[in-house]
C-alpha positions, 0 to 999 in steps of 0.5 A: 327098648335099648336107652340109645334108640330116644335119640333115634325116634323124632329122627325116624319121622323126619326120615319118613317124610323126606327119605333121608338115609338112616344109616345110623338107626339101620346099624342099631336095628342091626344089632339089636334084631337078633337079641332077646329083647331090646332094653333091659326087662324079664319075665318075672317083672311083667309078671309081677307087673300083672300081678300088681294091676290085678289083671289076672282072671280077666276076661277078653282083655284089650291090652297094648305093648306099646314100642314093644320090639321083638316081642319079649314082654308081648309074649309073656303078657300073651301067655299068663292073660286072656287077652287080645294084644296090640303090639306097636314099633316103629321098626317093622324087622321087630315087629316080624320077628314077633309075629315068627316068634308068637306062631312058634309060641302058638299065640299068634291068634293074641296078638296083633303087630302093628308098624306105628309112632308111639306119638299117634296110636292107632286106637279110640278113645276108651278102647283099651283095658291097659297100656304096657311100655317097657323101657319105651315110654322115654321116646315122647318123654314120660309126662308126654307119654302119660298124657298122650296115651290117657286117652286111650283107656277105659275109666280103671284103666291099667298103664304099666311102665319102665321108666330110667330112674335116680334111686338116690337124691345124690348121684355122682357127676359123672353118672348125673352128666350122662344122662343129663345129656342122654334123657333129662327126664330122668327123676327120682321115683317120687316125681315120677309118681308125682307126674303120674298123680298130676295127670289123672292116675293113681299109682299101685305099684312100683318096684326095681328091676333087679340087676340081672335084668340089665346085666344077664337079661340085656347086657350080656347078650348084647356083648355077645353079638358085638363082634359079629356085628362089626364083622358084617360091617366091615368095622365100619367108622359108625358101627364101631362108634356104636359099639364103642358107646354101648360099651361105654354105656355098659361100663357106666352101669356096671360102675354106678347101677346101685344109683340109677336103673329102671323103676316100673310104675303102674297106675290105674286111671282115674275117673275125673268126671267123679272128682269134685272141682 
């Protein structure tokens, strides 16, 4: 899912108790409802994501797409795997566009949306033979995030993640401020890998998103819809303010994206039990 919704998430629970209106977050759903994904990502990089964590000729697979949106990585993991998926989001318009696309793509009978909070997944422990999060695992953080849904897969178990990541150890200032501001956590991919170590896991596999992932997969389409968007709105002061910071988001990619992008990691989880104190 698109960067802009973290700061969105913990508002969302808050709203759920008190019913506080949610006005901004409705606007984002808006404008991200009729895209073809949510954040940036492809088919191939799920693809190599499976293939990197061995998944293939697998059979009955119990696999979750955690804070998956409107299904793009969902679907494709549905198709190329024998598997029941889970498919969570905290926004139910999402989750119904993938049920309509998943009976479209004759795979309704894999997966399985559910409406829930990233924070507190609706499995047992041991129950899942891999976690996939594409570019949502920074809604709880990405340590928090690891450690959290540990619980939730068997021993060589499988977690597949897109994390916003630094490509060099120095960034320009400008870059390093924004998204100091927007997601502190973002870090080298030697420290996230080292994180991934410190709770429990083993890396396998790490690669770049290409730029055709933000830039043709994600941006482009996203541009494409800001002006109906405002029209529906009324060019209202707030959806114009969002637009106006996906654009600069857009811009500061198209400047710096050789600095920063995002980096997919998959890890296994290890037996601990078997690990000498």
């Amino acid at each position: 899912m698109s960067a802009r919704f973290a700061r969105h998430d913990d508002r969302h629970r808050a709203n759920l108790i008190d019913n506080r209106p949610m006005d901004e977050l409705e606007l984002l759903v808006d404008l991200h409802l009729d895209g073809p994904r949510q954040g940036p990502g492809g088919a191939a990089a799920t693809q190599l994501a499976i293939d990197l964590a061995d998944l293939r000729g697998r059979r009955n697979l119990a696999i979750a797409d955690v804070g998956c949106g409107t299904g793009a990585a969902t679907l494709v993991l549905a198709r190329e795997l024998d598997v029941h998926l889970t498919a969570t989001d905290f926004v139910p318009a999402f989750l119904a566009r993938l049920e309509r696309a998943a009976a479209r793509a004759g795979l309704s009978d894999r997966i399985t949306p559910v409406a829930a909070d990233m924070a507190a997944l609706p499995f047992a422990d041991a129950a899942l033979d891999a976690i996939f999060a594409e570019g949502a695992i920074y809604n709880l953080g990405f340590a928090a995030g690891i450690a959290a849904w540990r619980r939730y897969l068997k021993p060589g178990g499988i977690l597949a993640v897109s994390e916003l990541t630094w490509f060099s150890a120095r960034r320009p200032a400008e870059l390093e401020r924004h998204w100091q501001r927007e997601y502190p956590e973002v870090d080298t991919a030697a420290a996230k890998l080292a994180v991934l170590e410190d709770l429990g896991f083993g890396p396998i596999g790490y690669f770049v998103l290409p730029r055709h992932c933000w830039l043709d997969n994600y941006y482009r389409p996203l541009q494409a819809r800001f002006p109906a968007f405002l029209d529906r709105h009324g060019h209202a002061p707030a959806a114009a303010a969002l637009v106006a910071a996906e654009v600069a988001e857009i811009a500061l990619y198209e400047r710096y994206g050789d600095y920063f992008g995002y980096g997919y990691y998959v890890a296994r989880k290890l037996d601990e039990a078997s690990v000498p104190p």
